[in-house]
N, C-alpha and C positions, 0 to 999 in steps of 0.2 A: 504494500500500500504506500510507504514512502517513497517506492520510486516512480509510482504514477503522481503522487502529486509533485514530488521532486522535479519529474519531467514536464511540468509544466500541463500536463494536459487536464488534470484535474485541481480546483481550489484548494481541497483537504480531505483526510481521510473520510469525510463523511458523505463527498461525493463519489469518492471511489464504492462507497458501500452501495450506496442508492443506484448507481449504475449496474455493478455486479447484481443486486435485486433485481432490477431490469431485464438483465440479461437472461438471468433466470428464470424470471415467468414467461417471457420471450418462449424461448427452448419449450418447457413444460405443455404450454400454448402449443407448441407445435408440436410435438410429442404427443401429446391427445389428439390433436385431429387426423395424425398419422393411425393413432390406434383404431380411433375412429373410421377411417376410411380402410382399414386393414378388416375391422369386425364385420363390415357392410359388405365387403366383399365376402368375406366369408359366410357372410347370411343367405348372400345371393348366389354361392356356391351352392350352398346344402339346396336351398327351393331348387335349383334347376337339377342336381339329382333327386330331390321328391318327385319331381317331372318325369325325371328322364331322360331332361335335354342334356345329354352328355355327349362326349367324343374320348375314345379312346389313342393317343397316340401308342404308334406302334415302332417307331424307326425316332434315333434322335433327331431326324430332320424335321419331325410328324412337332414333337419339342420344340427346338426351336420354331417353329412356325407361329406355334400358339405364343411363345414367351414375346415374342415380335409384335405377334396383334396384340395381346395382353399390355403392354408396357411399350410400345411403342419403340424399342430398342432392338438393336441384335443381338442374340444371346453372347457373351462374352465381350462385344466389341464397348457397348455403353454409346455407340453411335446410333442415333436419333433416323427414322426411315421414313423417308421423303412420302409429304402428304398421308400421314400416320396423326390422328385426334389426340390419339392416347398418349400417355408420357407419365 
């Protein structure tokens, strides 16, 4: 803490704290909505096998195809696939 305000960027240690509190609910904030969006998924996993609407892949190719639509990415590269919604 005294080398954030030593460095000039902060008044005193009492903004160093208030910030660090910030940053914190910040994160947590977004921690939850990732949970969030993690459990929705999963909800709407289980309904579409109470359905039925499933697909089995069969080949890693059958894999990554789905992880591509799923996330919008290539499996392993993290590169973004042109005119893809998802991300």
């Amino acid at each position: 803490m005294d080398r954030q305000v030593g460095s000039g960027r902060h008044q005193n240690v009492s903004e160093v704290v208030r910030e660090a509190l910030r940053r914190t609910e910040a994160s947590l904030v977004e921690e939850n909505s990732c949970i969030a969006a993690i459990r929705a998924a999963i909800r709407e996993g289980r309904e579409d096998i109470a359905r039925g609407a499933t697909t089995l892949g069969e080949t890693a190719d059958d894999d990554a195809q789905l992880y591509a639509a799923l996330t919008g990415r290539r499996s392993g590269t993290g590169r973004e696939i042109a005119g893809s919604s998802r991300g």
